[in-house]
N, C-alpha and C positions, 0 to 999 in steps of 0.2 A: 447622137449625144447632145445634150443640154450644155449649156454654157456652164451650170452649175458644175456640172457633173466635173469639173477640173480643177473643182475644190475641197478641201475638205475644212469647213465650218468647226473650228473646234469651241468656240465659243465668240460674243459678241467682242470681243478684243482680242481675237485671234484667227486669222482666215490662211488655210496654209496650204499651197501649189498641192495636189495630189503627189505622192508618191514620193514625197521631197520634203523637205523639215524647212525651205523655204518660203518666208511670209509672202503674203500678195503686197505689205509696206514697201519691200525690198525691192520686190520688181515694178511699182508705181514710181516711188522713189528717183528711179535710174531715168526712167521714163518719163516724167517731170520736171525733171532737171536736164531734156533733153537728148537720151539716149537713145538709139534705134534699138527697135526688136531683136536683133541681130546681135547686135553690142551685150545688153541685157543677157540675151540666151549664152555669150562665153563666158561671161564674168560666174553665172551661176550654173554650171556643167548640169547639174543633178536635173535642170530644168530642157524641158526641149522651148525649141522656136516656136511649136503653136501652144505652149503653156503661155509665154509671152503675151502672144497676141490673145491669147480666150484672157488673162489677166486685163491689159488693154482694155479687151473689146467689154468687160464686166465695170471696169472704170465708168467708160464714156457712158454706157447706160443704166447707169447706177452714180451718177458725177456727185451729187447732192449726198448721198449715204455713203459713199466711198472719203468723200472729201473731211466728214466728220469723223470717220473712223480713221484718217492719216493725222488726222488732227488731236484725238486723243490716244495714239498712240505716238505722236511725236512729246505730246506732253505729259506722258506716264516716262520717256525714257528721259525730258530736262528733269521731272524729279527725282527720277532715280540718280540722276547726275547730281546733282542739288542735294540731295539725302548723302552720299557716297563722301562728296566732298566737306560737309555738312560733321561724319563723323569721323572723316579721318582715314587713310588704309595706312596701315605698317610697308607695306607693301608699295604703296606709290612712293610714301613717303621716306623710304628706302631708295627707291630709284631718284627721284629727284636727290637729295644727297648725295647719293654719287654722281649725276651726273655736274650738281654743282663743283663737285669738290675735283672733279677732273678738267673744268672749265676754267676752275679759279683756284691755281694750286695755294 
């Protein structure tokens, strides 16, 4: 089996664990922030322990195009946050209201 082979490429801002609706963001992410392989593999069940480390190990030899892909995938979801916040939800802005209005009778 190939490295690749533990991927499934759905497109150039989307790279998703085989078998699992899991991004490879997801599991760098954990991993970056200093999680063991171990840690990573319970947090996402649907994942095994060597999706982990072939995730990993596609990282480090790939550090350079891996690094720009976390990087506009971090900055497609600030804008989506930026956009969100930008138009408003009924919906947040329903929760937040109540959660004032129970804070500060």
């Amino acid at each position: 089996m190939q490295l690749e082979d533990y991927f499934e490429f759905v497109s150039d801002q989307e790279i998703r664990l085989c078998g699992s609706r899991v991004g490879i963001e997801a599991i760098l992410s954990e991993y970056l922030d200093g999680a063991l392989p171990e840690e990573i593999a319970l947090n996402y069940p649907p994942v095994t322990l060597e999706q982990v480390h072939a995730a990993i190990t596609y990282y480090l030899s790939h550090r350079a195009a891996m690094d720009e892909y976390l990087a506009r995938w971090t900055d497609r979801g600030e804008q989506a946050l930026r956009q969100q916040r930008a138009a408003g939800s009924s919906v947040i802005d329903r929760l937040t209201q109540a959660r004032r209005s129970r804070t500060h009778p």
